[in-house]
N, C-alpha and C positions, 0 to 999 in steps of 0.2 A: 502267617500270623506271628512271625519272628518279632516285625518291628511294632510292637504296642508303644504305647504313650511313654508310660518308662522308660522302656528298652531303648527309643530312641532320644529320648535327654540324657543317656548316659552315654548311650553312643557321640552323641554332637559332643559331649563332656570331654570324652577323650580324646577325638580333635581338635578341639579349643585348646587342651594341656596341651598335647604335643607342638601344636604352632606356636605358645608360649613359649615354651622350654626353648624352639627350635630358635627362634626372633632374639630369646635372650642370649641364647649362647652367640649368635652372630653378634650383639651389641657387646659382649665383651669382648669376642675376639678382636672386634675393632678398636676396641676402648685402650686395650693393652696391648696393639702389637707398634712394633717399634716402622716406624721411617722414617730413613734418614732425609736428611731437608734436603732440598730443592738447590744447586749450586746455579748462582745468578751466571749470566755471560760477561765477559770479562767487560766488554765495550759497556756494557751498563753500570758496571761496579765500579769501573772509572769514573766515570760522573755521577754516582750513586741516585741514580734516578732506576729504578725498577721496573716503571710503568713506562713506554710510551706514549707520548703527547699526541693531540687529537691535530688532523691537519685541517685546520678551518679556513676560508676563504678569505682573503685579506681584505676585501668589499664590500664586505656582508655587513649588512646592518642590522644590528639585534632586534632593537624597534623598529623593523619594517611593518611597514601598515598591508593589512590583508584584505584583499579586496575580494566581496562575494560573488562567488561564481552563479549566473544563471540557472537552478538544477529545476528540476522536473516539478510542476503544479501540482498542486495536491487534488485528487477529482471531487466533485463536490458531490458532497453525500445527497442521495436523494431519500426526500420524506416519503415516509409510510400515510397514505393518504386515507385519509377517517372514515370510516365506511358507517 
């Protein structure tokens, strides 16, 4: 008979706090801890492109027409017959 109606909203209570507490203290430690940046590779800092580029196919037609594939018939519902 520990956990009554009360007993256990104060219980979940103190759970709820502590996962608070605990969630916040991770968002500041995040908030506030220091890293240092990221050092680019040299080959990129030369050309100062950061990202490399996508290898696309020299042929490719952007406005290619799509052509529908044959897929599977739909079955056809059968009626509930009126009795």
């Amino acid at each position: 008979v520990f956990f009554t109606n009360p007993v256990i909203c104060y219980f979940l209570d103190g759970i709820l706090i502590i996962y608070c507490i605990i969630a916040t203290a991770f968002f500041f430690r995040e908030k506030f801890s220091y890293v240092p940046p990221v050092a680019v590779a040299e080959s990129q800092a030369e050309n100062g492109a950061i990202y490399q580029e996508l290898e696309r196919p020299m042929d490719a037609d952007p406005y290619q027409v799509l052509e529908p594939s044959k897929g599977k018939k739909k079955p056809v519902k059968k009626r509930k017959s009126e009795v």
